[in-house]
C-alpha positions in Angstrom: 21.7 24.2 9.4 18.3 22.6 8.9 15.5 21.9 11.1 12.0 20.4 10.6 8.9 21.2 12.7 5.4 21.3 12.1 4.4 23.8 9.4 2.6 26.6 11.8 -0.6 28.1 9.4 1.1 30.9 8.8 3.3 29.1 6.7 0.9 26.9 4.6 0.8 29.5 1.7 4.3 29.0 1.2 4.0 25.3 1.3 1.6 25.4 -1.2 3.8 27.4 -3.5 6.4 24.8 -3.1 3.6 21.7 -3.9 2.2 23.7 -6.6 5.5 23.4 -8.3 6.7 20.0 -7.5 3.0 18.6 -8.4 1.7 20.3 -11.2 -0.5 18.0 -11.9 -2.3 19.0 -8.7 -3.6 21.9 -10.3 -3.2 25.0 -8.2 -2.5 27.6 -10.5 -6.0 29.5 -9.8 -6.6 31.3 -6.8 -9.6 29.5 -5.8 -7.9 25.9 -6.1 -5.3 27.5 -3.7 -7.6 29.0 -1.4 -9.4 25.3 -1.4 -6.4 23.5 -1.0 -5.2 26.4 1.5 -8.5 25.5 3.9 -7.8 21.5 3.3 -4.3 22.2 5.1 -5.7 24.4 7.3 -8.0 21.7 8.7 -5.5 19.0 8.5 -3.2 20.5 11.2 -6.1 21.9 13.1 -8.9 19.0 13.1 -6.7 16.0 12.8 -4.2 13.7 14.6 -3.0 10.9 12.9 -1.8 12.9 10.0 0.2 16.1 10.0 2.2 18.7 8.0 5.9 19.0 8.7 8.6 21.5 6.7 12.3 21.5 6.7 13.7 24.9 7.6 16.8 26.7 6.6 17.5 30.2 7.8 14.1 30.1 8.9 12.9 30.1 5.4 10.4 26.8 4.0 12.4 25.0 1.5 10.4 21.5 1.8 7.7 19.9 3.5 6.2 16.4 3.5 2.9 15.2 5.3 3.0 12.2 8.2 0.1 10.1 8.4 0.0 7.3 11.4 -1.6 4.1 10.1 -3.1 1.2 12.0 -1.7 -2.2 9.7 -2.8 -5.7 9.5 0.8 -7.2 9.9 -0.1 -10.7 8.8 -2.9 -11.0 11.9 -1.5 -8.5 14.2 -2.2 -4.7 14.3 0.7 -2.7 14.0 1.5 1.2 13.8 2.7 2.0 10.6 4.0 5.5 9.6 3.1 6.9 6.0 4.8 9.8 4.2 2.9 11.5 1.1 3.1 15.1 -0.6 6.4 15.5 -0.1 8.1 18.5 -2.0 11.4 20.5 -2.1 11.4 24.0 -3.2 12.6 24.2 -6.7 15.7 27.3 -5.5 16.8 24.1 -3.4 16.7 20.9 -5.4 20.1 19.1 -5.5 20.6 20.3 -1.7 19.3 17.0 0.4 16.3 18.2 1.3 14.3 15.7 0.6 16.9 13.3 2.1 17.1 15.0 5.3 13.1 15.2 5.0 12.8 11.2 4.7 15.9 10.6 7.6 13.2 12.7 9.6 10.5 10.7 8.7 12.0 7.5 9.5 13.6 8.5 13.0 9.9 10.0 14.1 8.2 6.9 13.4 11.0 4.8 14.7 11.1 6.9 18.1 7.3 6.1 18.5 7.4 2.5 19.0 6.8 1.5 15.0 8.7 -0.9 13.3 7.7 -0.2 9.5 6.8 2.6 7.3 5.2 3.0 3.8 5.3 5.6 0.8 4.4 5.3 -2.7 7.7 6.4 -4.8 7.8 9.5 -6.9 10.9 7.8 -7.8 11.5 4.5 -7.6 15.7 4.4 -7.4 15.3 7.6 -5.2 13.4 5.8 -2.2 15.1 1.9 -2.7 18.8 3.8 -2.3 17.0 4.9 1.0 16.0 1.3 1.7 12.5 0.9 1.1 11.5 -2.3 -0.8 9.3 -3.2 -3.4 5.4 -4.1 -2.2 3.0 -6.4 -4.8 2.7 -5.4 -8.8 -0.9 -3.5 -9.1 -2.6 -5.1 -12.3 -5.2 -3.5 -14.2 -7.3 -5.7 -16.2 -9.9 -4.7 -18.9 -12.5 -7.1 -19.4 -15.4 -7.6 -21.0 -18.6 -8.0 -18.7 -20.2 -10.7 -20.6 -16.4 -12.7 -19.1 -17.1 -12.3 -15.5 -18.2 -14.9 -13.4 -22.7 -15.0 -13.5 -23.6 -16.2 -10.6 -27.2 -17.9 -9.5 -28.4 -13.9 -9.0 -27.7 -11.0 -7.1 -31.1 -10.6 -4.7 -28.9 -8.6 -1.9 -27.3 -6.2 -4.1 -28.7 -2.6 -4.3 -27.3 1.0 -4.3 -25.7 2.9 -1.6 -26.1 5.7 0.1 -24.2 8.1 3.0 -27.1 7.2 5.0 -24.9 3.1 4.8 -21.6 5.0 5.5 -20.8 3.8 8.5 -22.0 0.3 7.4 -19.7 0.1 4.7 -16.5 1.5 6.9 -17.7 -1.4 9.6 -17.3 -4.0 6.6 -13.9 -2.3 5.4 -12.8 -2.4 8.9 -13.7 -6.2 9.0 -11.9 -6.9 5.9 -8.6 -5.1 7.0 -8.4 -6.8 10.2 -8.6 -10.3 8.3 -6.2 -9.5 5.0 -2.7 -8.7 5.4 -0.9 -5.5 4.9 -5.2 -3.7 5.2 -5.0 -0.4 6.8 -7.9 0.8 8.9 -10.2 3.3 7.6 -11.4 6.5 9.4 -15.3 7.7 9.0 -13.2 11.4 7.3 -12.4 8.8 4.0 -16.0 7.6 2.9 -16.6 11.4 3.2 -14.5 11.9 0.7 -15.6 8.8 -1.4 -19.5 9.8 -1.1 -18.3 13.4 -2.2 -16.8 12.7 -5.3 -19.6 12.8 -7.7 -18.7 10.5 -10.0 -18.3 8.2 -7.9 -21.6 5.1 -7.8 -21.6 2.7 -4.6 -23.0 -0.8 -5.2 -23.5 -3.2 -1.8 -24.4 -6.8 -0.7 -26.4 -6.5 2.3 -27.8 -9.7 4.1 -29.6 -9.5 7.2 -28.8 -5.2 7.3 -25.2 -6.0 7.4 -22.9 -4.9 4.1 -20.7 -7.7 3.7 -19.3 -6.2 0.4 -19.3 -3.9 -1.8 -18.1 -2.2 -5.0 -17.0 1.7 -5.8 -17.3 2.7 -9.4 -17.5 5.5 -11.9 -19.0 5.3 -15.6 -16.6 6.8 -18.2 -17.3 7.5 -22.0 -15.4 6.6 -25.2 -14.7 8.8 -28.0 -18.3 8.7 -28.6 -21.2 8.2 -26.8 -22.0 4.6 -27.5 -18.6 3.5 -26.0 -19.0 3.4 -22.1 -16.9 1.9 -19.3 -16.5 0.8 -15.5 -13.8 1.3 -13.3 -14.4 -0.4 -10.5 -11.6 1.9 -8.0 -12.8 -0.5 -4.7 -14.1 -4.1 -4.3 -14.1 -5.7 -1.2 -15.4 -8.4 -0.2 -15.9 -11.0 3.0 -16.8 -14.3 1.4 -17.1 -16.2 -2.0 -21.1 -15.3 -1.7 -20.6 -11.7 -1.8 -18.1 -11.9 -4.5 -19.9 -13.7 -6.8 -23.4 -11.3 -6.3 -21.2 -8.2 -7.4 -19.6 -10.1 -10.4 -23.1 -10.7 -11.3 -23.9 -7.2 -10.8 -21.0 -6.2 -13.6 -21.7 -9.6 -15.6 -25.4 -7.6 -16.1 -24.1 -4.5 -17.6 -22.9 -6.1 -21.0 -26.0 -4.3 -23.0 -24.3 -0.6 -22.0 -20.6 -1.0 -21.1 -17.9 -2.9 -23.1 -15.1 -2.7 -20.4 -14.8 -2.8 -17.0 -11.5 -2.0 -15.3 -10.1 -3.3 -12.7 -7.0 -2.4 -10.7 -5.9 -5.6 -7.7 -3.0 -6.2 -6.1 -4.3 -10.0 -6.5 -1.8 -11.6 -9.2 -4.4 -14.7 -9.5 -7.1 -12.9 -10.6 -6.8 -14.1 -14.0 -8.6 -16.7 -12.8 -11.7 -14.9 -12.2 -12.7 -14.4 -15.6 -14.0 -17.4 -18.2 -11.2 -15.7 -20.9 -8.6 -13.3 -18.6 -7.1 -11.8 -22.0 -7.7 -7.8 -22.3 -9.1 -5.5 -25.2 -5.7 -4.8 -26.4 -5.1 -8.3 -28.8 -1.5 -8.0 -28.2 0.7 -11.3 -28.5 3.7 -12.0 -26.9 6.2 -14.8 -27.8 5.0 -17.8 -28.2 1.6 -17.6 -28.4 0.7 -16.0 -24.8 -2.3 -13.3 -24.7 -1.6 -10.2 -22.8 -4.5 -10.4 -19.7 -3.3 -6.9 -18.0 -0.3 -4.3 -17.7 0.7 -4.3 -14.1 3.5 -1.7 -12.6 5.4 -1.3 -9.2 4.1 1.3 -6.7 4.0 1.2 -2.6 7.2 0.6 -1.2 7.5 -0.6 2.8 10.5 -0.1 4.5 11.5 -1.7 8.0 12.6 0.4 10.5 13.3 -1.6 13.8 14.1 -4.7 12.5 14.3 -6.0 16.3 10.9 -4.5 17.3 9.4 -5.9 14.0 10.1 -9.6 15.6 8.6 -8.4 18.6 5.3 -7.9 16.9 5.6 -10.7 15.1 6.4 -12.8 18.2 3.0 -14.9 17.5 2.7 -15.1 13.8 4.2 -18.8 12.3 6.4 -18.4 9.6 6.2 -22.0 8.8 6.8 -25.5 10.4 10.5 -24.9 10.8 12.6 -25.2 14.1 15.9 -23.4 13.5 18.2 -21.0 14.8 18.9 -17.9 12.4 21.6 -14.6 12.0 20.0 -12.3 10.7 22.7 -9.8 8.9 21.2 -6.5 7.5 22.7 -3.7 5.9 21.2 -0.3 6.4 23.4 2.5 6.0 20.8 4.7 5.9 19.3 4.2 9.3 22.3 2.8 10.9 20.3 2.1 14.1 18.6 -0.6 12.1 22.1 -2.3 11.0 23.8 -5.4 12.2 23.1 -8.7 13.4 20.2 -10.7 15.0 19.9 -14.4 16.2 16.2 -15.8 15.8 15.1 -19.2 17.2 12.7 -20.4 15.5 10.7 -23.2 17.4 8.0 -24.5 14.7 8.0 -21.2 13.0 7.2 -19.4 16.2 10.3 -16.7 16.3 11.8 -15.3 19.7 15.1 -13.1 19.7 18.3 -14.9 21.6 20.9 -13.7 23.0 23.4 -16.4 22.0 25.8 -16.6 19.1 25.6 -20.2 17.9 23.3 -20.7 14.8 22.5 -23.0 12.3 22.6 -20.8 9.5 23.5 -17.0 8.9 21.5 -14.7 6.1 22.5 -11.4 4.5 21.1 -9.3 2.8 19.7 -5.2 2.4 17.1 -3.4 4.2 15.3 -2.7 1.1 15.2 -6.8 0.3 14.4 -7.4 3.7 11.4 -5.1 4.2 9.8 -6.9 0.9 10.8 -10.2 2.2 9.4 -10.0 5.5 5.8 -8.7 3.9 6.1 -11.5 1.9 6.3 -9.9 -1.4 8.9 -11.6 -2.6 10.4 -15.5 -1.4 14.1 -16.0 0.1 15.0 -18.1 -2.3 14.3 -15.8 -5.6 16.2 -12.9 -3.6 19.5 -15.5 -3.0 19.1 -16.8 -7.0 19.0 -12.9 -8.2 22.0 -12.0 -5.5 20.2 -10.1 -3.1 20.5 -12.0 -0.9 23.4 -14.9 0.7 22.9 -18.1 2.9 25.6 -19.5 5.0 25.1 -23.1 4.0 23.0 -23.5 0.4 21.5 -26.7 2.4 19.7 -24.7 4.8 18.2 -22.8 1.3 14.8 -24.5 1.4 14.1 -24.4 5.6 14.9 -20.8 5.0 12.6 -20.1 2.0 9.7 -21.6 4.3 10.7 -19.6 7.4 9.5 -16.2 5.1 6.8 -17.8 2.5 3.1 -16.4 3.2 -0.1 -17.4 1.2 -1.0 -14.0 0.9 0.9 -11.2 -0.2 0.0 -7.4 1.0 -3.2 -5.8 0.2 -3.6 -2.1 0.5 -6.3 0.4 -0.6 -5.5 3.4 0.9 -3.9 6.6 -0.8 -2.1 8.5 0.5 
């Protein structure tokens, strides 16, 4: 019989015995690295509360832990509780036993029995957690450009270095940003610690009348020889058109001593942004189209309460329709979460009803839902690739602009 509990400090050695295994690229096979990633534990379940350390326990022995973190979401414009899972590891006597299944059904009950109606991981594997029901957020695309392609702007008089000293300025402008862009999770002070700790890390900021209203995270990184240098820019944010253009401006500058910079975006127009998007690579692919980035598939979100999610959303328009809608979901996983929902839609504003007639009736997984409703992915590609099926095909479009957004999720935080 297994039960799961916070792991008490006594039993944080163990745990990291277990993560020191299942993530070797962590690096803890020195005892110093353990003792350092012993006191970061420590402090985590001492010194903080909206992230915590819980183990599954059999025969009172650790055999798999995980770490919770509570996250504050832009859900299209509302703020929403989100729960986050990250580090999670099975003990390598006990792979093959459900422990990490058992860990995750865990996970989704205690965020589900605290009022949230979502939760989000990043995927060790990605068949593992969309069996589970999570979905598929936005492609992340990393571009390599070229500064002497980025936009130059008329100059770049507000942008300067930063220091700790604008810490608090530059989580006031983050915060600003997340509570305008969809799918942004708020930022405690504790994070630009650890960004103005890293040492390789360079902070650049546009500052008008002493308020950041962007700014840019980066490290320098050398070639195989010294003479060949790079940017990764690891954070850009930014709150208008201004602001953008100054920090392109910035990196536009830097052509004499860096021939790359990297980017990594969620945004899949930003081939746009540059006056020739291809990358360093030259590669071709049939016809005659010019590889710009290499993208891959990383957060997943995964609905939990797909009644309480409506609830939330209970102001947001999805579109100009009026219709009545069944909602039919499958979740086996979380069969709380399964069955049937009628949504009136009056001009795209949606309120749950308790009557049976509808227009039209929808069907379709958890794990399509949850990257529907975020507006990863539109209604109508999910029905063409059969992941979806609509009661009458005439009702295909209304439906399709029930779920399209402008904007697709945007999320900077690790975890």
């Amino acid at each position: 019989m297994s039960h799961i509990q916070r792991i008490p400090e006594t039993d944080l050695e163990a745990f990291i015995h277990i993560v020191a295994n299942a993530y070797p690229g962590i690096e803890l096979a020195s005892d110093e690295k353990r003792q350092t990633f012993l006191q970061r534990l420590i402090d985590i379940q001492q010194n903080t509360e909206d992230t915590q350390l819980y183990g599954l326990y059999r025969n009172d022995k650790l055999v798999g832990g995980m770490r919770l973190f509570d996250f504050m979401m832009t859900l299209f414009e509302t703020p929403t509780l989100v729960g986050g899972v990250g580090l999670v590891a099975v003990d390598l006597l006990h792979k093959k036993e459900k422990v990490a299944k058992e860990m995750i059904e865990f996970f989704l009950q205690h965020y589900r029995e605290r009022g949230a109606c979502l939760t989000a991981l990043y995927p060790f594997r990605l068949n593992f957690y969309k069996q589970m029901g999570f979905g598929y957020g936005p492609k992340m695309n990393q571009y390599r450009l070229p500064p002497s392609q980025l936009p130059r702007g008329p100059g770049k008089v507000h942008v300067d270095f930063l220091s700790k000293d604008d810490q608090q300025h530059m989580l006031e402008c983050y915060n600003r940003y997340t509570r305008a862009t969809h799918g942004m999770m708020e930022r405690a002070t504790k994070v630009f610690d650890v960004l103005f700790e890293a040492p390789e890390n360079t902070m650049i900021g546009y500052r008008k009348e002493g308020t950041i209203q962007g700014y840019l995270i980066f490290s320098a990184n050398t070639g195989r020889n010294f003479t060949l240098n790079e940017i990764e820019v690891k954070e850009l944010v930014y709150e208008t058109r201004d602001v953008l253009m100054e920090l392109m401006t910035f990196l536009h500058s830097q052509a004499d001593q860096f021939q790359t910079i990297v980017f990594h975006t969620l945004d899949e127009d930003f081939h746009y942004l540059p006056t020739i998007p291809a990358n360093d690579s030259h590669n071709i692919m049939p016809h005659a189209y010019h590889e710009t980035n290499t993208s891959g598939v990383g957060l997943m979100y995964r609905v939990i309460n797909t009644a309480s999610l409506f609830h939330v959303l209970q102001n947001h328009q999805f579109g100009p329709q009026t219709c009545t809608l069944k909602l039919t979901i499958d979740d086996p996983f979380l069969p709380e979460n399964q069955g049937s929902l009628v949504i009136h839609f009056n001009a795209g504003k949606p309120s749950l009803t308790d009557q049976a007639d509808h227009e039209v009736a929808i069907h379709m997984s958890i794990s399509a839902f949850s990257s529907l409703i975020m507006g990863v992915v539109s209604f109508k590609r999910l029905y063409e690739y059969g992941q979806a099926t609509v009661s009458d095909h005439q009702y295909l479009h209304t439906v399709n602009a029930l779920f399209v957004t402008d904007q697709k999720p945007v999320c900077m935080t690790r975890f």
